[in-house]
C-alpha positions as CSV (number, residue, x, y, z in Angstrom):
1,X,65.0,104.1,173.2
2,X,67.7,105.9,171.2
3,X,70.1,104.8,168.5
4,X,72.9,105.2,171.6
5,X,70.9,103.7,174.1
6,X,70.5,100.8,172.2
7,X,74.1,100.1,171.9
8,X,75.1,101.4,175.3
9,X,72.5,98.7,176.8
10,X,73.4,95.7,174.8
11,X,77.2,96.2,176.1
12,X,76.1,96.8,179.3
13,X,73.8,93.7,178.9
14,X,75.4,90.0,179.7
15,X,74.8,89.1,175.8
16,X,72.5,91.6,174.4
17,X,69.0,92.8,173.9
18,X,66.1,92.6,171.4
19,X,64.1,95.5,170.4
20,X,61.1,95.9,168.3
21,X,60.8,98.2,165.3
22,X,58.2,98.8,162.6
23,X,61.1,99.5,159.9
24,X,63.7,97.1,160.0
25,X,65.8,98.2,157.5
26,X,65.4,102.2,158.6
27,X,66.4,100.8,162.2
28,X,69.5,99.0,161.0
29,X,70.8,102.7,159.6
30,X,70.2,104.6,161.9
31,X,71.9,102.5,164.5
32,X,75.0,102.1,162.1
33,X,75.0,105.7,161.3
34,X,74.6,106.6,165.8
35,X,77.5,103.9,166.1
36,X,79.9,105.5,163.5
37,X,79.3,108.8,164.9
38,X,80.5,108.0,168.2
39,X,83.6,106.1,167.3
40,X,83.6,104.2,170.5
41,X,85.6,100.8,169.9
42,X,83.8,99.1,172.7
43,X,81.1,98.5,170.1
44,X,82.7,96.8,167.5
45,X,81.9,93.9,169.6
46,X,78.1,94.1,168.8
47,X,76.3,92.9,165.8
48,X,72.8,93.4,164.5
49,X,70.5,90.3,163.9
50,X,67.2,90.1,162.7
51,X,65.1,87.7,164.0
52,X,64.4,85.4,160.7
53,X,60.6,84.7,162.4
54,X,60.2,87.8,162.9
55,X,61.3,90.9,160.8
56,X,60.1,93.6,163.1
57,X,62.3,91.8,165.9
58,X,66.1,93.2,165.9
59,X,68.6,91.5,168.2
60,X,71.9,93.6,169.5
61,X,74.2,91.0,170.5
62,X,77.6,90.3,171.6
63,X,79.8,88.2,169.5
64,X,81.5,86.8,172.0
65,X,77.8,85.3,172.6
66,X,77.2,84.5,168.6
67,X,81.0,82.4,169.0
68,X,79.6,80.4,171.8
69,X,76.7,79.0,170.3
């Protein structure tokens, strides 16, 4: 899955998605640096989390679905 399909799926998604990835911190730049390329406003409403369990586990989330909880 690409850096754009990634954040084009957790919009389209009702509160997100979780993907696997053997370098967290790698992951987490390259989907920043996909997402400021393409300047799309729609995904300001995402946020990264990594699972605290799980290091390898990265969650793509709505914040509308972070406030709720």
């Amino acid at each position: 899955m690409t850096p754009i399909e990634v954040w084009y799926g957790a919009l389209a998604a009702d509160i997100g998605i979780k993907i696997s990835v053997s370098d967290p911190v790698a992951a987490k730049r390259q989907l920043y640096a996909a997402r400021a390329k393409l300047a799309d406003p729609a995904l300001a409403a995402l946020s990264i989390c990594i699972s605290p369990s799980n290091p390898s586990l990265f969650l793509v989330i709505k914040r509308s679905a972070l406030d709720a909880s």
